[in-house]
N, C-alpha and C positions, 0 to 999 in steps of 0.2 A: 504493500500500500504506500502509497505516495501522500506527502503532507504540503500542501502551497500555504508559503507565506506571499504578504503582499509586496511586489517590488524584489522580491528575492527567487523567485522559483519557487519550483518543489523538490522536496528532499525525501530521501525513504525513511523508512520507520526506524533503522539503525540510529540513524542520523541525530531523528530528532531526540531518540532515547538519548543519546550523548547529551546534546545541547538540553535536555530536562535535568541531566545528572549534574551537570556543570553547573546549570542555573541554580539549582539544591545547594553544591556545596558553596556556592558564594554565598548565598543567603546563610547556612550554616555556619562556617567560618566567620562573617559578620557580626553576628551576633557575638563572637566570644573573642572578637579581635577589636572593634570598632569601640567598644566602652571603656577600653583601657586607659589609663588616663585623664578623662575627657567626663565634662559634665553630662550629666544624664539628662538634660535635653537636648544638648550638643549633639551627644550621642545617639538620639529617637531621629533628631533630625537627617544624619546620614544614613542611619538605618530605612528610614525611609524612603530614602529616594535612590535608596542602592534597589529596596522591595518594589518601587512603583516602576523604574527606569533603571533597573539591574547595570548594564553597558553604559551607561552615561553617568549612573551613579554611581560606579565603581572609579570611570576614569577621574570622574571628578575631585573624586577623594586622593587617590594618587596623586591630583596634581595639588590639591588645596590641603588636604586631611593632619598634613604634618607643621605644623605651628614650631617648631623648634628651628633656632640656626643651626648653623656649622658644631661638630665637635671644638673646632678649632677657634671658632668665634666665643663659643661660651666657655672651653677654658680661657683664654685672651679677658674676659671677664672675671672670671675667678679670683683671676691673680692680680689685676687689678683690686679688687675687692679687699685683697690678702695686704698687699701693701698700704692701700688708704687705710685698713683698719692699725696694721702695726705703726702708721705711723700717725696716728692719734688716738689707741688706748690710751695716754696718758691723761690726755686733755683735762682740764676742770669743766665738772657740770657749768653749764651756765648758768648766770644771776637771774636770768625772765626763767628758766624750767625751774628754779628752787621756787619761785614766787607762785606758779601758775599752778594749780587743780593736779589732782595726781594723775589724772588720767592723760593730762600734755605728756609729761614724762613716760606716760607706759605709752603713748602713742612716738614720742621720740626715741625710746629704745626700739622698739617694733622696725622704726627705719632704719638705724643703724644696725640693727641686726640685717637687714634683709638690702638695704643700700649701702652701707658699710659705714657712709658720712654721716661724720657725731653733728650738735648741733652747736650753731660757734653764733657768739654774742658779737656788739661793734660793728653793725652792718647799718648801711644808708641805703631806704626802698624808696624809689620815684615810680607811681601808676604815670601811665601813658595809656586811656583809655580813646583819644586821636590818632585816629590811622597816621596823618603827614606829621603829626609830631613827633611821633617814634620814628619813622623812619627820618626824621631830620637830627633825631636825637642820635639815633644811632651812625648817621653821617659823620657827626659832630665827633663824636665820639673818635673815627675811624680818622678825623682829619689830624688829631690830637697822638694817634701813634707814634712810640719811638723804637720798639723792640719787635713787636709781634699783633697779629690778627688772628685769631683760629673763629672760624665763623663755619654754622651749617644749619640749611634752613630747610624743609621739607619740599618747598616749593621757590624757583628761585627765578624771575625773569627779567631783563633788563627792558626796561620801558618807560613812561612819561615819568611814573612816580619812584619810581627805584634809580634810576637812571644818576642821580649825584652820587649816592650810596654807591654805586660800581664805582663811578668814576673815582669817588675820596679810595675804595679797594684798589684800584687800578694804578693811582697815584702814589700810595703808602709803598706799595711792592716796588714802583720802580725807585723811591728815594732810600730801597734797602731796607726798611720791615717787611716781615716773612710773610706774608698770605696764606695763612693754609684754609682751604675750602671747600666745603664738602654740601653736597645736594642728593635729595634721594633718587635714583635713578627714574620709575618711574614715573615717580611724582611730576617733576620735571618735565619728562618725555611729553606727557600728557598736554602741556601748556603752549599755547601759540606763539611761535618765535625758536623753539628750543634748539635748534641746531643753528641760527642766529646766535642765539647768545653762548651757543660751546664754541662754533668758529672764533665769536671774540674772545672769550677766554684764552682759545689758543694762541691770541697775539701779545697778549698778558704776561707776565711776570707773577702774576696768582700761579700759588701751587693745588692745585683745586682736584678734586675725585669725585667717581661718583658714590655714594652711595648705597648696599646691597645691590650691587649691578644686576641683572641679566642679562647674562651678553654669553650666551649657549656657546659660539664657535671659541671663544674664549676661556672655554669651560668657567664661568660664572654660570651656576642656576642654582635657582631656588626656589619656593614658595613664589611665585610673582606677585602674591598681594601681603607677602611681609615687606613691612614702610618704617624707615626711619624719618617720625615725625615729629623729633625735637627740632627746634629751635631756638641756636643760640649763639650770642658773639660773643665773643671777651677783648678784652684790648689791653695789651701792657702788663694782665695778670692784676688791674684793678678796676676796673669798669668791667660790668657783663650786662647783658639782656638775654630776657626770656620770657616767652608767653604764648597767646596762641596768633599771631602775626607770621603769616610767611611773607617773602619778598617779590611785590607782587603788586600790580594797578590793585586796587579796591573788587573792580569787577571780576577781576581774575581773569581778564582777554578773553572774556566770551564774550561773543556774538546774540548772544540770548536774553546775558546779563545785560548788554546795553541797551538792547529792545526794552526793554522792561524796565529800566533804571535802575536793576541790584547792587547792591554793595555791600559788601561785608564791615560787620562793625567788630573790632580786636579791644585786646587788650594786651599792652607788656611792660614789663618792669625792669627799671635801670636800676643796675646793683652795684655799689661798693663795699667795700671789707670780706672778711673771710670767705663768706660765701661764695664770693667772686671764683675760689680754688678749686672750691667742689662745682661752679658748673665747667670750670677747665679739666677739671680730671673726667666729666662726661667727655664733654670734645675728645679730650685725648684717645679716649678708653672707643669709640669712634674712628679718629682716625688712624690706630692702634691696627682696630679691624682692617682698613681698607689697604695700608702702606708696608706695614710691620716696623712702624716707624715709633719708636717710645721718645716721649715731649717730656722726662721727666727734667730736664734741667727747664722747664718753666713753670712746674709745678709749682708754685711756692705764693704764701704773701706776701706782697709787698709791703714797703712802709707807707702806713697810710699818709694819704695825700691833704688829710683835711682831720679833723675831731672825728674820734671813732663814735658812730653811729650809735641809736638807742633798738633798733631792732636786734630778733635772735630768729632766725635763718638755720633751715636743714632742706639738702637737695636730697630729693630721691628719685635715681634712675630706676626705669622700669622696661618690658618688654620681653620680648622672646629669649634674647639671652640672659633669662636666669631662668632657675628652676621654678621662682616663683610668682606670681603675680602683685609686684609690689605696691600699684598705684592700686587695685583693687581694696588690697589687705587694711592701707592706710584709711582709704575711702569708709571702709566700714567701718573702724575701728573709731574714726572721730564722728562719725554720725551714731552710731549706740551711744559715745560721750554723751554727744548732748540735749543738753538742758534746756535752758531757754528757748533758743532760735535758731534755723538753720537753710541758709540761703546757699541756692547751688542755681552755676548758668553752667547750661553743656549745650552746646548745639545739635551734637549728637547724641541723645540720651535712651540706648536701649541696655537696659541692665541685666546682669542676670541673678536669678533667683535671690542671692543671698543679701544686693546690692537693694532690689527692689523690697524685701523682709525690712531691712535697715529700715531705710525711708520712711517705708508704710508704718513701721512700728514705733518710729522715731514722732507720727504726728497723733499715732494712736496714744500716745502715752502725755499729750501735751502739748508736746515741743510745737511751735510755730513753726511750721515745714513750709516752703515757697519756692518753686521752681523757674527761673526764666529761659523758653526756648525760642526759635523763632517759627513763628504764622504758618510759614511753607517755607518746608526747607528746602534744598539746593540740592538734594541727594532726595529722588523720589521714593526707591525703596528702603531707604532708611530712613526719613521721613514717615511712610506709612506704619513701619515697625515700631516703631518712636511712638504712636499714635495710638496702638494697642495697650499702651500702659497706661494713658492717663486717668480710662474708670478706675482701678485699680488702687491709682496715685488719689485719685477727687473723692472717691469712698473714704479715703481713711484719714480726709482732713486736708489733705497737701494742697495748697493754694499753686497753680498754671495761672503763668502770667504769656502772655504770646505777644512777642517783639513783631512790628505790623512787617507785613510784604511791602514793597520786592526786597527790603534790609535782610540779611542772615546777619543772626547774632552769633557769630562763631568764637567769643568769648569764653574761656575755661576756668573757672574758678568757684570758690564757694566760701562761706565764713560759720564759725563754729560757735556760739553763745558771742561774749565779747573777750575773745579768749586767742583761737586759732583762727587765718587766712591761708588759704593753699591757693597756689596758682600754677597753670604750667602750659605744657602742651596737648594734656590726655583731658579726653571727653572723658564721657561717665557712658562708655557702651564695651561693649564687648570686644571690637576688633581693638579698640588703646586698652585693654586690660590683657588682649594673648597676644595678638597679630602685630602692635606698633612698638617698635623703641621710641618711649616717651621719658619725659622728662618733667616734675617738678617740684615746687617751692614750698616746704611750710613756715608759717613767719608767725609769731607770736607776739601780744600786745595788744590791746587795745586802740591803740593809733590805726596799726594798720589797718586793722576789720573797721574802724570808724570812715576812713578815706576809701577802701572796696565795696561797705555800706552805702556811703554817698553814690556811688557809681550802680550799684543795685538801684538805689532810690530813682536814679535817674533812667533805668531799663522801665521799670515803672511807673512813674507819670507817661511811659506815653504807648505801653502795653495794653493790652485788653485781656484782661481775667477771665479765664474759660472757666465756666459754672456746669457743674455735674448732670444739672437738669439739661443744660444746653448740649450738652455732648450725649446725652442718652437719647438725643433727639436727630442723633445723625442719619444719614441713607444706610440702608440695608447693605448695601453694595462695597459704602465705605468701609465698612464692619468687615466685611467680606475682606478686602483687598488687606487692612489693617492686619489682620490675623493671617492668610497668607503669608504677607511679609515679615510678619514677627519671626515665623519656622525657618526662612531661608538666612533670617541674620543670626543663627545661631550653627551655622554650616562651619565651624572652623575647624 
């Protein structure tokens, strides 16, 4: 007997018993290979679509399924880790963690154990929550060089707005400071101009790379949606920035975005003092990866330039190259803290299970919980996943505040009682908790959370408060499409 498939012929009954036996043990083996590791809805989700779309399911997972770097990449991290720790066990506690709530402190060991960097007092924080004035700041900054630049940005393009900022890079390298610069490969690739702007680099005097390349003939592969999406400069080893700004027009050189008028609204912070070290030993421990190039003779602080600052500052790197998920760990760990109040802006905000527990339990119990996202995000299907959480979020008290369209608030950060501020480069979704090397801030004080407060206040005068009765009131369809999207953002 003969079996027709459609598009494929027919095959005899040998045949097709094979291709049944084979379709079995994939399915079989799935089941006891697939959860290993890996969250249990993570897990349902590939399960799934290995059971609905076996061939397509299977290849997919080969090509996405493994979330981990290089052996080579994450010892290169290790030992990095091994050295920033041996070289400040010694440190004295700081004066803001003896002052501040126990739970600061078990939240600042928590990073040091898992980012290795203690927390250091004596730090100056400037918010730059103006697109042009960061990047003017950070101009300013690059014009003022004498030794070094080590800069890398997830997205990097030379154009109307960026366009001095290369140039002061451009200039610094040829008057003899070192440029080194690093971009994520496809992040970049992705943007209009990009072989434009590598041709000029190549005419440059910047020492520049890219990034987690793919470059197959090359033997570079990897994961293609693992992203290095910190962003950060340093200069001289005492000025840094960092936040969630890439380098970049507002619109990001879409064609879509100008139709529409979108723009991205950021936020990043200019840092002196110690701080400044640990976001150089990111960089380093980055371009470490890319060159095999160790920057420890710039490791160091400098003598500060000015009165040491009233902030207390800790960087925590996060990403595939550790074993663990550190910006996760931190995330949960200060939203069970608190008490009072607790303000978070993610543009991308699909959490998973233990993240969305936190939250929800953080407003059952009290706490003023308030989220700012934007209207309509820039990413359709992570937007719509985004979008399945908010009953969820508006049942259990959390006030959605929604930044109006065509704006994307792609701003990172959140404030903890009047206690802790974090800022950085990671959302609060899933792919910056496994898939991104991120990077960020916690700063303690009341000052800070008072000036990221004001900046909150000001997402809100001109948000619109989404009401639970208002969102139970959506199309059948949207509900539809929402929940779809939620299963596929949890594919990693």
């Amino acid at each position: 007997m003969l079996w027709s498939f459609a598009g494929l012929g027919t095959f005899p009954d040998w045949v097709v018993a094979i291709l049944g036996v084979i379709d079995m043990a994939i399915r079989i083996i799935a089941l006891g290979v697939i959860p290993g590791n890996r969250r249990p809805n993570t897990a349902m989700a590939w399960l799934l679509a290995i059971f609905f779309i076996p061939l397509i399911g299977l290849a997919l997972f080969f090509m996405f399924g493994s979330y981990r770097l290089s052996e080579r990449r994450i010892a290169k991290q290790a030992e990095i880790n091994r050295r920033v720790w041996a070289a400040t066990h010694d440190l004295e506690e700081p004066r803001s963690e003896r002052e501040a709530p126990a739970w600061v402190h078990s939240a600042a060991e928590l990073n040091r154990r898992l980012g290795a960097f203690p927390m250091v007092d004596s730090n100056h924080v400037e918010l730059y929550p103006d697109y042009d004035a960061s990047i003017a700041a950070m101009t300013e900054a690059v014009r003022e060089a004498r030794e070094f630049v080590n800069i890398e940005f997830y997205i990097m393009s030379r154009d109307d707005t960026t366009g001095e900022l290369f140039a002061a890079l451009e200039e610094a390298a040829a008057r003899g400071v070192r440029v080194r610069l690093l971009f994520d490969h496809i992040g970049a690739l992705r943007v209009t101009g990009y072989r434009k702007f590598r041709r000029w680099l190549e005419t440059t005097q910047i020492d520049w790379r890219r990034s987690l390349p793919v470059l197959p003939v090359r033997g570079q592969w990897r994961r293609i949606d693992l992203r290095n999406h910190r962003k950060i400069l340093v200069v001289d080893g005492r000025v840094a920035f960092t936040g969630s700004q890439n380098l970049i027009e507002p619109g990001y050189r879409r064609t879509s975005s100008e139709k529409i008028g979108r723009k991205w609204v950021e936020l990043m912070a200019r840092y002196e003092g110690p701080i400044v070290t640990a976001l150089n030993v990111v960089f380093a421990t980055d371009w470490l990866s890319e060159t095999d190039d160790i920057l420890e003779t710039q490791l160091f602080t400098p003598v500060p330039s000015r009165e040491p600052g009233p902030m207390t500052c800790q960087a925590l790197p996060s990403g595939p190259g550790f074993v663990t998920e550190n910006n996760l760990r931190l995330f949960n760990t200060l939203i069970y803290a608190a008490v009072e109040r607790l303000s978070i802006c993610s543009p991308y905000f699909v959490p998973d299970d233990s993240l969305l527990y936190a939250i929800t339990t953080a407003a059952q119990r009290g706490v003023k919980v308030e989220l700012f996202v934007s209207e309509v995000g820039d990413q359709a299907l992570v937007h719509h996943a985004q979008q399945s959480y908010y009953q969820a979020l508006l049942e259990a008290g959390v006030r959605i505040y929604r930044y109006p369209r065509p704006l994307v608030l792609h701003a990172k950060h959140f404030t903890v009682d009047n206690e802790v501020a974090v800022i950085g480069s990671s959302n609060m979704d899933m792919r910056s908790f496994s898939l991104n090397l991120e990077v960020s801030v916690m700063m303690l004080g009341d000052h800070i959370v008072e000036e990221l407060s004001d900046i909150q206040d000001s997402y809100r005068v001109i948000s619109k408060e989404l009401t639970l009765q208002e969102w139970r009131q959506r199309p059948r369809w949207q509900r539809y499409v929402d929940n779809v999207a939620r299963l596929t953002a949890t594919l990693q």
